[in-house]
Backbone bond lengths (Angstrom), bond angles and torsions (degrees), N, CA, C in turn:
res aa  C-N    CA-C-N  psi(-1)  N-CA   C-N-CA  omega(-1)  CA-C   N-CA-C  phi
1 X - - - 1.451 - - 1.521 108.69 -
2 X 1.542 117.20 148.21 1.628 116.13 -174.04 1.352 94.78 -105.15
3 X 1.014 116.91 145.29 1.471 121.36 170.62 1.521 109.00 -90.51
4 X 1.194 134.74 175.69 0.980 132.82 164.40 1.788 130.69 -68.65
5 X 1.001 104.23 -13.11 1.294 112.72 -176.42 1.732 104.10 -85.42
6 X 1.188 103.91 -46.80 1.733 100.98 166.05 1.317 122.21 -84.67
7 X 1.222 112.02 16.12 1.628 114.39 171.47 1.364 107.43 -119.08
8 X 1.274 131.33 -4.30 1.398 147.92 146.05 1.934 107.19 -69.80
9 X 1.350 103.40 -69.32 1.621 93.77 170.73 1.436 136.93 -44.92
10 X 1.709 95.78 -50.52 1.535 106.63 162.97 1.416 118.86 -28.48
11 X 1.613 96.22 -81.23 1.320 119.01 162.95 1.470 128.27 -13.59
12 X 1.461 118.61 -49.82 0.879 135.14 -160.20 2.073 110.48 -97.63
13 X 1.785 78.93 -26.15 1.716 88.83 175.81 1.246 117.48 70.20
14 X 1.517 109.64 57.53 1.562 148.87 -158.60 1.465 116.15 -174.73
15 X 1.480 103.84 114.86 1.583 95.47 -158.86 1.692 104.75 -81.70
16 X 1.186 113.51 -166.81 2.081 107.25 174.75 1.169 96.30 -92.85
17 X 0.968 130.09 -50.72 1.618 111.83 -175.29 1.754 119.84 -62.32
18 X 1.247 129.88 -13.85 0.707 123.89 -169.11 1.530 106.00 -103.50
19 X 1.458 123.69 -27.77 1.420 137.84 147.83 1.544 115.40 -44.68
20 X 1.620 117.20 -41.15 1.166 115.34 -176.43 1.615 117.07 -64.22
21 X 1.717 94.81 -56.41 1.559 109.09 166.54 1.779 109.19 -30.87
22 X 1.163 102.71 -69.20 1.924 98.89 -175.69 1.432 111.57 -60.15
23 X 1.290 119.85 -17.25 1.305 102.82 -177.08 1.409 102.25 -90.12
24 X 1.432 111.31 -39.50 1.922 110.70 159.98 1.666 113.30 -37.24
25 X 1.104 105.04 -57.86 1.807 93.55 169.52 1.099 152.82 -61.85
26 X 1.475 77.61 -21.50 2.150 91.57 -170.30 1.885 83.49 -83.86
27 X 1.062 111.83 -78.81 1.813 106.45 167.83 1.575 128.36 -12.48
28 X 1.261 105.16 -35.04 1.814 102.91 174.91 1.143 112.49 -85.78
29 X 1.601 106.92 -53.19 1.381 115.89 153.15 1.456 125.28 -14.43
30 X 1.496 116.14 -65.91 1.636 128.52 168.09 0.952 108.73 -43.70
31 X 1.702 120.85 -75.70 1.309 143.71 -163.32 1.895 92.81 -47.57
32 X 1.089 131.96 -41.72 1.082 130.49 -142.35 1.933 95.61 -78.48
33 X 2.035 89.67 -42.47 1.288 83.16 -162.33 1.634 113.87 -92.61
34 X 1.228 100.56 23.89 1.679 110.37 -170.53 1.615 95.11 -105.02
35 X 1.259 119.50 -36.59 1.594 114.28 179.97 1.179 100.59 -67.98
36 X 1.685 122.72 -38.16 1.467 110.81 -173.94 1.525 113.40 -68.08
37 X 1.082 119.66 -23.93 1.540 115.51 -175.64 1.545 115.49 -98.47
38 X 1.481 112.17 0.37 1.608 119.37 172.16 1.385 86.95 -97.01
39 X 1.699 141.12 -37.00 1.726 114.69 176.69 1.475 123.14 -77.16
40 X 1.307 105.48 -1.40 1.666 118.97 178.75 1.410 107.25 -94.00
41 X 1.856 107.44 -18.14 1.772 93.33 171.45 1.649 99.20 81.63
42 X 1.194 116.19 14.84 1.399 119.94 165.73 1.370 121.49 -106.50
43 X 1.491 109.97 91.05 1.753 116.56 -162.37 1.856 104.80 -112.69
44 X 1.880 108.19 36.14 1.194 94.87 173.88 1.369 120.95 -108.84
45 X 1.262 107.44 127.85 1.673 117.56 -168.20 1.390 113.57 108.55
46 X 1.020 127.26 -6.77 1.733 136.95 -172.94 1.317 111.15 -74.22
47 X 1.180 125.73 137.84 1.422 110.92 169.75 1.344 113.65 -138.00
48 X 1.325 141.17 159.02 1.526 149.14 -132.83 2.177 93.84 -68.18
49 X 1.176 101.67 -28.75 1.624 106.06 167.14 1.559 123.29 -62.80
50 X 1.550 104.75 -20.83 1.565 100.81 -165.41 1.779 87.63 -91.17
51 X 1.338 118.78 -25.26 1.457 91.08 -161.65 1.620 119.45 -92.83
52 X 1.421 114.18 173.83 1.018 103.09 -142.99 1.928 106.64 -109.78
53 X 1.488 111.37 118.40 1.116 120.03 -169.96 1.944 125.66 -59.51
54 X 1.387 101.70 146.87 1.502 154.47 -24.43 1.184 100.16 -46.37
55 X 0.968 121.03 158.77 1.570 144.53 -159.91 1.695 119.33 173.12
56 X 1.877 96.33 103.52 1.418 108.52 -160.99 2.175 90.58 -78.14
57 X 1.164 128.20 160.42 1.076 134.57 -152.91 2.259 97.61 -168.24
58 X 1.293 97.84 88.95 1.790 94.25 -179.51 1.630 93.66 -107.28
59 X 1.561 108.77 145.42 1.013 128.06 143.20 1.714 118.56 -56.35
60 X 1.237 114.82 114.06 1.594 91.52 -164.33 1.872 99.70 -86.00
61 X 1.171 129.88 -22.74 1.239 126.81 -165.27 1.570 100.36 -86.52
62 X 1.138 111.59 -46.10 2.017 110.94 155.13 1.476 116.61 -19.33
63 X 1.937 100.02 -62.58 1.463 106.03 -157.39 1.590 100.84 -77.94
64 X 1.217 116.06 -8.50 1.660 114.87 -165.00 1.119 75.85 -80.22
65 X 1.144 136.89 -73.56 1.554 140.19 -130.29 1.798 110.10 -87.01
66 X 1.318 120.89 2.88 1.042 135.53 171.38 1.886 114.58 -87.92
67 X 1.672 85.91 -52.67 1.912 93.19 -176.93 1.699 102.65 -77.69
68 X 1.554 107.90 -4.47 1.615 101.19 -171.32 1.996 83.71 -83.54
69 X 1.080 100.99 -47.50 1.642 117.14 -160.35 1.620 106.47 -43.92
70 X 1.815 113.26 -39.09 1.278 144.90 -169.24 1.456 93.75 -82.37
71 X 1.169 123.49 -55.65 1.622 114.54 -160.84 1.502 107.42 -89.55
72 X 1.733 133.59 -1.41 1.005 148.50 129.70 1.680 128.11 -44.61
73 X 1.313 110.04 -50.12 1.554 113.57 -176.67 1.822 107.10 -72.79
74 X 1.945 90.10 -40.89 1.834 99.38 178.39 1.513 115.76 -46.66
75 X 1.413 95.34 -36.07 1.711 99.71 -171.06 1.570 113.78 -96.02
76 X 1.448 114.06 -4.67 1.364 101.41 155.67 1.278 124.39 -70.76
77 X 1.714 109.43 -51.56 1.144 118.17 -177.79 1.933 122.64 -65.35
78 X 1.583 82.63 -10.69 1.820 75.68 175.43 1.613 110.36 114.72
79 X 1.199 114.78 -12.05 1.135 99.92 -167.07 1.944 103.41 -107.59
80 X 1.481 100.44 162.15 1.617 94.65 -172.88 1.571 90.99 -119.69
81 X 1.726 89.38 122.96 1.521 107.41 176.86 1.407 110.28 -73.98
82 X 1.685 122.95 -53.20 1.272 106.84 -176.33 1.530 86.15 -144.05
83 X 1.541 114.52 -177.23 1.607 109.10 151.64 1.965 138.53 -79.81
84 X 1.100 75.84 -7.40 1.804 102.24 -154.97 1.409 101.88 -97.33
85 X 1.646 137.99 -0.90 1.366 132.02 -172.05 1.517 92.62 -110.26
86 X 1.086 128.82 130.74 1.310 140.04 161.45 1.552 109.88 -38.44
């Protein structure tokens, strides 16, 4: 049975494997140049699709306001979370 994807290639007079190959490249290619610009700390234009999985992702003003929220409740209740949190 042809699937459609090789009856589009056929069609097109481009085999699948050889479509696959370029699409294998153009993808590493990406991949290649997206790691380089996440180790350069250059995250403009990126979006939660470009990066590359697992991939931890914090809200940082969330997490402030969570360990502030935590080291607030600790100190009502009495207990000392660390020395170093206001």
């Amino acid at each position: 049975m042809t699937s459609r994807r090789n009856f589009v290639f056929a069609a097109a007079g481009i085999s699948a494997g050889a479509a696959g190959m370029a699409r294998a490249a153009t993808s590493d290619a990406r991949s290649a140049n997206l790691l380089a610009r996440i180790a350069r700390q250059d995250y403009r234009g990126l979006t939660k699709e470009d990066l590359p999985t697992p991939c931890l992702v914090v809200d940082q003003a969330a997490f402030e306001q969570n360990v502030q929220k935590m080291a607030n409740d600790c100190k009502a209740a009495g207990i000392q979370l660390a020395d170093d949190i206001p």
